[in-house]
N, CA, C and O atoms as a Tripos MOL2 file, in Angstrom:
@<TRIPOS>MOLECULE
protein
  244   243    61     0     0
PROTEIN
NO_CHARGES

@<TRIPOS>ATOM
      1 N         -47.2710  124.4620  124.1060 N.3       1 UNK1
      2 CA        -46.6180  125.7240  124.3830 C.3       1 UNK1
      3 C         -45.1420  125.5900  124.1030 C.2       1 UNK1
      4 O         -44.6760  124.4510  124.0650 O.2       1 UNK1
      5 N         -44.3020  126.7010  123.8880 N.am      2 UNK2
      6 CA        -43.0190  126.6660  123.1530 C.3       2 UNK2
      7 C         -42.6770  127.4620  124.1610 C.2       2 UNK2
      8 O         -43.1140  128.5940  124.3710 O.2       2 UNK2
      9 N         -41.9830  126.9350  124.7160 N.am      3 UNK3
     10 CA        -40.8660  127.5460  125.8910 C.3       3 UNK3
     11 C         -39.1510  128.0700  125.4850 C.2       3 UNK3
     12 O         -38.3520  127.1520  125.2970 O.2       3 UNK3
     13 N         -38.7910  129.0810  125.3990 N.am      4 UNK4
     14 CA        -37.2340  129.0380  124.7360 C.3       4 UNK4
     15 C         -36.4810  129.6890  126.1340 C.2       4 UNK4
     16 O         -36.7910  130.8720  126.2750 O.2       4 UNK4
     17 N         -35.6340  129.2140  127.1100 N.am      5 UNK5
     18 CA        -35.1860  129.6920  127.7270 C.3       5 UNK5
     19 C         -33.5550  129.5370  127.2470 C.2       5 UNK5
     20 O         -32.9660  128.5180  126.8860 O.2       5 UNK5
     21 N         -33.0730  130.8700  127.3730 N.am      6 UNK6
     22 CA        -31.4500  130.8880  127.3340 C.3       6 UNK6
     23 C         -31.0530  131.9640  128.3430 C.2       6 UNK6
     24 O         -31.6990  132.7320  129.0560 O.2       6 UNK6
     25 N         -29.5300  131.6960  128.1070 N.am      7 UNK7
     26 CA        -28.7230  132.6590  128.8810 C.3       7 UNK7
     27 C         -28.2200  133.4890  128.4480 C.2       7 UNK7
     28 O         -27.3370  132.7800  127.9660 O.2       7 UNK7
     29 N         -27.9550  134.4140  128.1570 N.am      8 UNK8
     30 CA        -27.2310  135.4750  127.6620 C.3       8 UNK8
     31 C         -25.6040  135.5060  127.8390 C.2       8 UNK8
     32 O         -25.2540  135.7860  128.9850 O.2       8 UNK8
     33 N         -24.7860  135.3200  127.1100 N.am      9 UNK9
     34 CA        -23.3170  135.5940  127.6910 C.3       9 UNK9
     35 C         -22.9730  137.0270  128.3500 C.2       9 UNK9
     36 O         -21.8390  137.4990  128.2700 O.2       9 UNK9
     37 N         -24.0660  137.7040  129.0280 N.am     10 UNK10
     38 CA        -23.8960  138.7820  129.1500 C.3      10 UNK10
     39 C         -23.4040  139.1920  130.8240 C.2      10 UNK10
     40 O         -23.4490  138.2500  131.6160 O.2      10 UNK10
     41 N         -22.9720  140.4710  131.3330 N.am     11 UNK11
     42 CA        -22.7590  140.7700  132.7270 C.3      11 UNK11
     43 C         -23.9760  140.7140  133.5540 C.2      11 UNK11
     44 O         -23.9780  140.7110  134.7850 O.2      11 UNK11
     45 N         -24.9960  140.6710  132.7990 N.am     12 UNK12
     46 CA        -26.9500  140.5560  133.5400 C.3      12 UNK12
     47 C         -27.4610  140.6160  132.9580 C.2      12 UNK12
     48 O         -27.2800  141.1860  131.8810 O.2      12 UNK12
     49 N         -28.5400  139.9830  133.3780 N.am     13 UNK13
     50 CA        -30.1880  140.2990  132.5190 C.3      13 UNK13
     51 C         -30.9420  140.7520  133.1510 C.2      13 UNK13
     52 O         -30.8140  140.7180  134.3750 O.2      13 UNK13
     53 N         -31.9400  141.3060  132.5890 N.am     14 UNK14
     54 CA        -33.2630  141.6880  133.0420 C.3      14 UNK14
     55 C         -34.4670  140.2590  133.5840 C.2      14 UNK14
     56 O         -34.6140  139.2090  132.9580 O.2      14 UNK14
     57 N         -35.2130  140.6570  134.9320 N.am     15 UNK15
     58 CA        -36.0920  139.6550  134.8330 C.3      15 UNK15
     59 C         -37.4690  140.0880  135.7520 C.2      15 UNK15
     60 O         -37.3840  141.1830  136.3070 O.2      15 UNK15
     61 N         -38.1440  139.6730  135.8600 N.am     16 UNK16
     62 CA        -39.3180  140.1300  136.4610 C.3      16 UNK16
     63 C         -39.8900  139.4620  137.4090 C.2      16 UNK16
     64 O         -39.6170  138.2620  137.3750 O.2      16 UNK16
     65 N         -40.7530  139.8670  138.4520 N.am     17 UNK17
     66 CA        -41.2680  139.6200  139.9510 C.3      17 UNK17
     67 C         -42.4570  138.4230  139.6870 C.2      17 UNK17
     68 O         -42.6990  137.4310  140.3750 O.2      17 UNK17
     69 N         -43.1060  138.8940  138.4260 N.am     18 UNK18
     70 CA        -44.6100  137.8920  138.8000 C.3      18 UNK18
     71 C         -44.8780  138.1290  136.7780 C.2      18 UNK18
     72 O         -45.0100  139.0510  135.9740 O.2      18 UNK18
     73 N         -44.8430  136.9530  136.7880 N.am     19 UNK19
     74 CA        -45.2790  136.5010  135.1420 C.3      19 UNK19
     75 C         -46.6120  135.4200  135.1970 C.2      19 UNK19
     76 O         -46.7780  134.6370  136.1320 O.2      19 UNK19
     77 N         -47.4770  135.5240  134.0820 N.am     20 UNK20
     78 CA        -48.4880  135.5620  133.2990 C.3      20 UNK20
     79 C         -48.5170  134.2470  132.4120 C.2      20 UNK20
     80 O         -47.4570  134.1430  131.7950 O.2      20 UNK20
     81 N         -49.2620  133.3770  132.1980 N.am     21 UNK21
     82 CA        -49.0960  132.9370  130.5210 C.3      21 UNK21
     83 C         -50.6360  133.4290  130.0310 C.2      21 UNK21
     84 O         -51.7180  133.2120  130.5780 O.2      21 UNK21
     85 N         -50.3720  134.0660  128.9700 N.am     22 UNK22
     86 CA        -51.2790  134.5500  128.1780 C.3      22 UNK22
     87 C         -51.1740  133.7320  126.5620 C.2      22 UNK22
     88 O         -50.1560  133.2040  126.1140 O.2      22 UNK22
     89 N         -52.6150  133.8170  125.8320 N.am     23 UNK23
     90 CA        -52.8820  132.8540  124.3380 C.3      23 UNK23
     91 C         -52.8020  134.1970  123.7120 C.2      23 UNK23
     92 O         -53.3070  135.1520  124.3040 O.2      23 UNK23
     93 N         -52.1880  134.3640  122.5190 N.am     24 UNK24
     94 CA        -52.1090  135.1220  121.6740 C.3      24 UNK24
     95 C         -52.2510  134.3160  120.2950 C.2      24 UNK24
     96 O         -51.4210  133.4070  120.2840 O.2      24 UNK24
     97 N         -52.8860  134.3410  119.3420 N.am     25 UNK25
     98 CA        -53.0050  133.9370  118.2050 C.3      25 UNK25
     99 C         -52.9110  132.1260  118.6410 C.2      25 UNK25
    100 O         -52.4480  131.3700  117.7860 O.2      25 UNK25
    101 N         -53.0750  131.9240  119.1170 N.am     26 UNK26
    102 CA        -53.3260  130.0350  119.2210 C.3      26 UNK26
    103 C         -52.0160  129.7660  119.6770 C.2      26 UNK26
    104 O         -51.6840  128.5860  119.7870 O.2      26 UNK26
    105 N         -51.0490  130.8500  120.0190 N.am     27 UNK27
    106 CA        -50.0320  130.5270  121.0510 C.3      27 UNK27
    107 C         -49.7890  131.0600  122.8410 C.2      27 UNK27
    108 O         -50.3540  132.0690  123.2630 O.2      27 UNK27
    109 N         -49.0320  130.3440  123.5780 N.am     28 UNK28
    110 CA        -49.1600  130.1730  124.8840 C.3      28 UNK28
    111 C         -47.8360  131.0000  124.7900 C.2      28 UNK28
    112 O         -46.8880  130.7480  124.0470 O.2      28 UNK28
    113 N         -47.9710  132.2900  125.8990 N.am     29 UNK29
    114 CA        -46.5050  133.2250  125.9440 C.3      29 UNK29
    115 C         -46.1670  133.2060  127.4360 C.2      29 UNK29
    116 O         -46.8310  132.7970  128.3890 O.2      29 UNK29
    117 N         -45.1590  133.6650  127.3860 N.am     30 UNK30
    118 CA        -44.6650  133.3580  129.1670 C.3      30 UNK30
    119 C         -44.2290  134.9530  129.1770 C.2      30 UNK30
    120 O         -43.0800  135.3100  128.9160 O.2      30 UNK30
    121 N         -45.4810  136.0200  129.5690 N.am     31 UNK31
    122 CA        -45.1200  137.5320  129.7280 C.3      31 UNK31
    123 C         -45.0840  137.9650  131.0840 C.2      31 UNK31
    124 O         -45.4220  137.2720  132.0440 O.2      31 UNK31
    125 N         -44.4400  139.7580  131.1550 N.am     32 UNK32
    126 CA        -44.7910  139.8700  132.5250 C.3      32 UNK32
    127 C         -45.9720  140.3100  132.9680 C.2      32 UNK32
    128 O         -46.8700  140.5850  132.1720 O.2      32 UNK32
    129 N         -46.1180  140.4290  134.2710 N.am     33 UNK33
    130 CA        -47.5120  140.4710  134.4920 C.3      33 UNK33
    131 C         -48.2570  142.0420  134.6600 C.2      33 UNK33
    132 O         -47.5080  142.7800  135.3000 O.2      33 UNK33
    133 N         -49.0280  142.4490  134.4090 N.am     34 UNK34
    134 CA        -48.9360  144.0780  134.6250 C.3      34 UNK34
    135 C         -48.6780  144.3620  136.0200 C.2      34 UNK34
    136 O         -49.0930  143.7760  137.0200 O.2      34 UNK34
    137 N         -47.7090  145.6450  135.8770 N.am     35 UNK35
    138 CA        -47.0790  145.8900  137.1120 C.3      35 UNK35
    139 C         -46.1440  145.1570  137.8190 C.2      35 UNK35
    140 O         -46.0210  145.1820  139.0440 O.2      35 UNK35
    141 N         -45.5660  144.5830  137.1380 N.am     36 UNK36
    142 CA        -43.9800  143.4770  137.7640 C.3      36 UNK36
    143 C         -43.1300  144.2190  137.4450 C.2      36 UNK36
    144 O         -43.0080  144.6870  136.3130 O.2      36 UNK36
    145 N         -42.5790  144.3910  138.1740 N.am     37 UNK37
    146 CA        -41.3700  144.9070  138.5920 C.3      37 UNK37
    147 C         -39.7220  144.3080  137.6780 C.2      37 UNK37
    148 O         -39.3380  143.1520  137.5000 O.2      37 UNK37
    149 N         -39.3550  145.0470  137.4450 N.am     38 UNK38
    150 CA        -38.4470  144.6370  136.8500 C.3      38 UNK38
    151 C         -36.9550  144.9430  137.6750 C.2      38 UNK38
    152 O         -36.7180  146.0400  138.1830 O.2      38 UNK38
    153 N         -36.0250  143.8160  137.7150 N.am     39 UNK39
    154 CA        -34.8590  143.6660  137.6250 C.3      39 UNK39
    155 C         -33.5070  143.5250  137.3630 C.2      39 UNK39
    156 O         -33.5250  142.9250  136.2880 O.2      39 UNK39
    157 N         -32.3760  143.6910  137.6510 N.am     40 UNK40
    158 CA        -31.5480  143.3210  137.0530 C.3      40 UNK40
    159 C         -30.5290  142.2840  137.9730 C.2      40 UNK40
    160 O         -30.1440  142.4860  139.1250 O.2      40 UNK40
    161 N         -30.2470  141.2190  137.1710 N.am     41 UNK41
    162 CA        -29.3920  140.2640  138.3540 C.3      41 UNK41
    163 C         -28.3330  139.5480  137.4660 C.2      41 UNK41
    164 O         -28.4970  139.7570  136.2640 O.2      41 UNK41
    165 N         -27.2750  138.7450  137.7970 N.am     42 UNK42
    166 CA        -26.6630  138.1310  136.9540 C.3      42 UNK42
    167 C         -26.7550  136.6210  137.1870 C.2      42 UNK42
    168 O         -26.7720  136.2360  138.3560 O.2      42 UNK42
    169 N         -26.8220  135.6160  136.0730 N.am     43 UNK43
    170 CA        -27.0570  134.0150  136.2580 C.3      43 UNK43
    171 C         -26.3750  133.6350  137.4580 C.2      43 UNK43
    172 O         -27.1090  133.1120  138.2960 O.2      43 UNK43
    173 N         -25.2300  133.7520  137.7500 N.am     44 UNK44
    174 CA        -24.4040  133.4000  138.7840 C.3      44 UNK44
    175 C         -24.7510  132.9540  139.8770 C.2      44 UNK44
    176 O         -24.6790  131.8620  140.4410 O.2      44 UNK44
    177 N         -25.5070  134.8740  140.3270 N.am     45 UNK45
    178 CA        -25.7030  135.0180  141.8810 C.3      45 UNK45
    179 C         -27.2280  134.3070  141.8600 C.2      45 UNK45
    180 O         -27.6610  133.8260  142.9070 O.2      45 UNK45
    181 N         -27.9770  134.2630  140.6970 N.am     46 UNK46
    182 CA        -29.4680  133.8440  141.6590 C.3      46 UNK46
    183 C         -29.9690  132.5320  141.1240 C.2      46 UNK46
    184 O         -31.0900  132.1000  141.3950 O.2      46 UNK46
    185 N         -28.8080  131.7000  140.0900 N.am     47 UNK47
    186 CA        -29.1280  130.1480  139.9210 C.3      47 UNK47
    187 C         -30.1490  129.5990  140.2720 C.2      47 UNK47
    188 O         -31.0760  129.2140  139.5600 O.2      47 UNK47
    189 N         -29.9700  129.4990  142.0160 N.am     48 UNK48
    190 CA        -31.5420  128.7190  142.2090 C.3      48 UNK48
    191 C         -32.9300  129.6350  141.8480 C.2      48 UNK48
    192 O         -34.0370  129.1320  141.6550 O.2      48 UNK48
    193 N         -32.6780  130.8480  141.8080 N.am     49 UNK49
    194 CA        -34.0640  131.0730  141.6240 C.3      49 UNK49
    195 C         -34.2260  130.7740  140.3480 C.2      49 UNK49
    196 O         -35.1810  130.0210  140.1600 O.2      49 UNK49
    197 N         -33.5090  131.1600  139.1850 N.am     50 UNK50
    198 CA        -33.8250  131.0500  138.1730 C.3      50 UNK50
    199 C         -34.4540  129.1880  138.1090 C.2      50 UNK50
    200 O         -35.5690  128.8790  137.6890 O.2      50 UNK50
    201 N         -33.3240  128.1130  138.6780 N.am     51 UNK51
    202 CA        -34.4100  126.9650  138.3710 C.3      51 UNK51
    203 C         -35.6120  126.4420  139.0990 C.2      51 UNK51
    204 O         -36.2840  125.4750  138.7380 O.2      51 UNK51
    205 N         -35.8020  127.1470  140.1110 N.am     52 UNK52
    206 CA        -36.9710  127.2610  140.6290 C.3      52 UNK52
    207 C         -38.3000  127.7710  139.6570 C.2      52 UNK52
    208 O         -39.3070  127.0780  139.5080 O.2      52 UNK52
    209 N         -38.0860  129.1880  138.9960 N.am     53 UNK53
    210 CA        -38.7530  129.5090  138.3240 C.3      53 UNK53
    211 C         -39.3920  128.5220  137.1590 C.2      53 UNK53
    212 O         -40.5740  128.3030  136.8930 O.2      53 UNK53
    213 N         -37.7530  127.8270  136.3520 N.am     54 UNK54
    214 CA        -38.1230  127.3190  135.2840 C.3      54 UNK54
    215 C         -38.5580  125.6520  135.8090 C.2      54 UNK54
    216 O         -38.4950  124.7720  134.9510 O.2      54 UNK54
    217 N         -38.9150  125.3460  136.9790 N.am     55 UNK55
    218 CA        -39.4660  124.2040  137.1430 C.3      55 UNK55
    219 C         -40.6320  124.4630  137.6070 C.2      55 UNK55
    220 O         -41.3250  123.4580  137.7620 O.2      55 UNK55
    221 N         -41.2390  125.7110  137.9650 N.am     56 UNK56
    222 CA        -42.7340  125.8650  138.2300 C.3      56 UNK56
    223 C         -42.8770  126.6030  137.1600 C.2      56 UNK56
    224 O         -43.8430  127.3540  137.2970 O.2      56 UNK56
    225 N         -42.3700  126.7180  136.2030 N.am     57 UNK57
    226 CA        -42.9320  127.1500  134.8400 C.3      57 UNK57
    227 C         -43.4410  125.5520  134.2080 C.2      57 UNK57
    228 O         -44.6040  125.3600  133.8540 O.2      57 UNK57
    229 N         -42.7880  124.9000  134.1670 N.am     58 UNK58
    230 CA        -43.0640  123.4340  133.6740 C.3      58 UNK58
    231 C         -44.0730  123.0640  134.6140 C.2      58 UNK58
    232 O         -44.9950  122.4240  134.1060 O.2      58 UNK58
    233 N         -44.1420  123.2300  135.5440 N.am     59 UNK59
    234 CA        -45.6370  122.3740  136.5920 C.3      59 UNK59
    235 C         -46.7020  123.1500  135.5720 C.2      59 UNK59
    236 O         -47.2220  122.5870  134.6090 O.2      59 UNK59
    237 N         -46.8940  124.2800  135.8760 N.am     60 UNK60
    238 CA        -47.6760  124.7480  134.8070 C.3      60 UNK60
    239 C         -48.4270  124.3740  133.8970 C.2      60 UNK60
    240 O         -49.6270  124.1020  133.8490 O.2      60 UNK60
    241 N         -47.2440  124.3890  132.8490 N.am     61 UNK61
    242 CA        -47.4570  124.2520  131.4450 C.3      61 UNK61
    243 C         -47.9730  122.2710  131.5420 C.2      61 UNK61
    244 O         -48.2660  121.6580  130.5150 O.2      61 UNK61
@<TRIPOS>BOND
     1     1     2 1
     2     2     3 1
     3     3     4 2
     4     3     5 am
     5     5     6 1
     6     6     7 1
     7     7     8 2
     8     7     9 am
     9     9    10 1
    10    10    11 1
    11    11    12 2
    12    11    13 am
    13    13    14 1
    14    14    15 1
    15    15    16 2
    16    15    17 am
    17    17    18 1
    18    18    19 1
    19    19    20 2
    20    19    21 am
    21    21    22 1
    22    22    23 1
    23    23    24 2
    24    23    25 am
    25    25    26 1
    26    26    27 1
    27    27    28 2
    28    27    29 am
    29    29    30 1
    30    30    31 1
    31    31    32 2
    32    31    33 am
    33    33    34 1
    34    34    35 1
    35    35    36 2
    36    35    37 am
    37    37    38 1
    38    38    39 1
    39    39    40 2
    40    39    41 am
    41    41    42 1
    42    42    43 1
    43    43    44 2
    44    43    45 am
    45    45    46 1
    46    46    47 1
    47    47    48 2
    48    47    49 am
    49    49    50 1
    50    50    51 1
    51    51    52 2
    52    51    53 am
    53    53    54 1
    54    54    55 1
    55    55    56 2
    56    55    57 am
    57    57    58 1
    58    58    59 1
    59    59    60 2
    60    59    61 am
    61    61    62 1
    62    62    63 1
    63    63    64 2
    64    63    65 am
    65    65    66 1
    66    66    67 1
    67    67    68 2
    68    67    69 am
    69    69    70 1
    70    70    71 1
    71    71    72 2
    72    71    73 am
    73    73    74 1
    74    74    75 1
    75    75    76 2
    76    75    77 am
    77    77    78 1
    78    78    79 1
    79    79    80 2
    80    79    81 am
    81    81    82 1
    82    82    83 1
    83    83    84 2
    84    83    85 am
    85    85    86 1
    86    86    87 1
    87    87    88 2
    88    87    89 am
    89    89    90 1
    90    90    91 1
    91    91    92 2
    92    91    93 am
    93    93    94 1
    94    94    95 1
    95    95    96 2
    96    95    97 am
    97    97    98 1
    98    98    99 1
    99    99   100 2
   100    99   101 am
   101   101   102 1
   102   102   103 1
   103   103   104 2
   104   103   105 am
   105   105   106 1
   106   106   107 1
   107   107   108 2
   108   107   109 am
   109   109   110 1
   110   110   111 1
   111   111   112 2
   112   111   113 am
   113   113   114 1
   114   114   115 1
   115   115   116 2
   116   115   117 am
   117   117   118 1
   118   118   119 1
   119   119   120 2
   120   119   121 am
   121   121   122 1
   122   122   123 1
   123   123   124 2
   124   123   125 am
   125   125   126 1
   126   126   127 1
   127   127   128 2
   128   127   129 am
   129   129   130 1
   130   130   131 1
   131   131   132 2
   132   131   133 am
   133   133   134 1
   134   134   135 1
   135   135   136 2
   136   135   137 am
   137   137   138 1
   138   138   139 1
   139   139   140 2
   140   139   141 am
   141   141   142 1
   142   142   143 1
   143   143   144 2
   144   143   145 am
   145   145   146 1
   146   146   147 1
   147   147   148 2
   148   147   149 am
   149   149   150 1
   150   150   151 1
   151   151   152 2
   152   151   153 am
   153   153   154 1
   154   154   155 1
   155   155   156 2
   156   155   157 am
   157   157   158 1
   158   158   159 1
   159   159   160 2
   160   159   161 am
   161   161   162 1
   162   162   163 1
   163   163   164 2
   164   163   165 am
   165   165   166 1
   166   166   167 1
   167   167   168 2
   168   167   169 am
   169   169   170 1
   170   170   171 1
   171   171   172 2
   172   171   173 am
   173   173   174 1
   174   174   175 1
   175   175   176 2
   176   175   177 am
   177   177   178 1
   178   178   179 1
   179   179   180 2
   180   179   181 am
   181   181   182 1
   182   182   183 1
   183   183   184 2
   184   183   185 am
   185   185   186 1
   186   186   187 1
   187   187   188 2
   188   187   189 am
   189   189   190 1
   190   190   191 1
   191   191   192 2
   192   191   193 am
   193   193   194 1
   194   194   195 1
   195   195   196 2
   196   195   197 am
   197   197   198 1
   198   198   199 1
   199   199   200 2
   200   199   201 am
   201   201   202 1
   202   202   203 1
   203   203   204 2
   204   203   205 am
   205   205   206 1
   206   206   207 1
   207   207   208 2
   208   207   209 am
   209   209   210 1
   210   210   211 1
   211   211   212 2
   212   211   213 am
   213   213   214 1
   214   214   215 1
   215   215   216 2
   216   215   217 am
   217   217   218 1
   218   218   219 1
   219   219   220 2
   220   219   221 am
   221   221   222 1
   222   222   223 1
   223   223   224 2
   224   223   225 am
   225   225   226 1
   226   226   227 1
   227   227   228 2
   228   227   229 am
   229   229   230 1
   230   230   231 1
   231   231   232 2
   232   231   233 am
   233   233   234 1
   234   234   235 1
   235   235   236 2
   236   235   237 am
   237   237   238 1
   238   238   239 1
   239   239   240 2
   240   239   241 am
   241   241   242 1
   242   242   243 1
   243   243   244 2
@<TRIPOS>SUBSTRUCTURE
     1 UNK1         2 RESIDUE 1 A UNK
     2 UNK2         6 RESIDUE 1 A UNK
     3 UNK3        10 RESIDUE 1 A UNK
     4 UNK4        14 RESIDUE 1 A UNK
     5 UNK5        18 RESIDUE 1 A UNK
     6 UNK6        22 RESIDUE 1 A UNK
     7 UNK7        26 RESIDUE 1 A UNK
     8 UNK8        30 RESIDUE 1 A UNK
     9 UNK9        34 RESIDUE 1 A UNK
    10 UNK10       38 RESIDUE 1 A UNK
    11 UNK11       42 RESIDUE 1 A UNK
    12 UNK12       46 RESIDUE 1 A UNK
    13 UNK13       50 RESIDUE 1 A UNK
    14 UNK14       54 RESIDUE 1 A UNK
    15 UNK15       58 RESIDUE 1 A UNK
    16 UNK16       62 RESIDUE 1 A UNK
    17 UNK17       66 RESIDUE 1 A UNK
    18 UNK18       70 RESIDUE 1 A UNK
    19 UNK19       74 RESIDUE 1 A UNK
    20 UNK20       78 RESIDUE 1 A UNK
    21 UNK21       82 RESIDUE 1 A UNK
    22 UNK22       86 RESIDUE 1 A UNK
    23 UNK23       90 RESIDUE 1 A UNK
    24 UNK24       94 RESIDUE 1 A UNK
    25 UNK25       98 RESIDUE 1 A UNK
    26 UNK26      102 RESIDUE 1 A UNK
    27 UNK27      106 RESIDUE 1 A UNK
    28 UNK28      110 RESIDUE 1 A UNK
    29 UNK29      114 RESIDUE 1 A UNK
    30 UNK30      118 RESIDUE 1 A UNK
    31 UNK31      122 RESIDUE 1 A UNK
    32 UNK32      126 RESIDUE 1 A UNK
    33 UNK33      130 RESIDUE 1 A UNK
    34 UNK34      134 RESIDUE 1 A UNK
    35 UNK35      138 RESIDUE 1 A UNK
    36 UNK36      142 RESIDUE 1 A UNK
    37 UNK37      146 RESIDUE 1 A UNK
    38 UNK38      150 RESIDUE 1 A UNK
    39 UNK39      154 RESIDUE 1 A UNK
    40 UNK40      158 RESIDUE 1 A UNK
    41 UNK41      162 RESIDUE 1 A UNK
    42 UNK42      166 RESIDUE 1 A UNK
    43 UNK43      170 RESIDUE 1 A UNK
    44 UNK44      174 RESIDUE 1 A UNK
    45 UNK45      178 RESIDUE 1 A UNK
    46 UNK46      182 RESIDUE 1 A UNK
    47 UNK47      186 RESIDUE 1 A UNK
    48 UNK48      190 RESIDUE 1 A UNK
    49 UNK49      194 RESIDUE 1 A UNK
    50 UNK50      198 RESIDUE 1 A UNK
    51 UNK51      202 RESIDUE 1 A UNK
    52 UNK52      206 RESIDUE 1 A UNK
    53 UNK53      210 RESIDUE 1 A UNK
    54 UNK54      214 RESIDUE 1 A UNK
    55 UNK55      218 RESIDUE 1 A UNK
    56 UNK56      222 RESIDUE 1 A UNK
    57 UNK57      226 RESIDUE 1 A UNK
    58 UNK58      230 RESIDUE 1 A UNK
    59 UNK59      234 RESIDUE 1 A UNK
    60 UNK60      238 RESIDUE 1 A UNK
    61 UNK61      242 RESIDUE 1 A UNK
């Protein structure tokens, strides 16, 4: 599976409540899940969640 996580130099991003990995064509995607909720937050304020996320994305995978 091909994981690309970045940051945006931006004032926020968008991110979502509850994600999916789904196979599409013999690849592994990291989507949202139907009905997740979407957000807006900036890297700053929610750091740990974000590496929380991306280390139970890796248990995962």
């Amino acid at each position: 599976m091909k994981a690309n996580f970045y940051v945006e130099n931006q004032r926020f991003c968008f991110a979502f409540d509850r994600n999916v990995i789904e196979e599409i064509n013999g690849e592994r995607y990291i989507l949202p899940e139907k009905g997740a909720k979407s957000y807006t937050s900036t890297f700053s304020n929610c750091i740990d969640r974000y590496l929380i996320d991306i280390l139970n994305i890796g248990r995962k995978v």
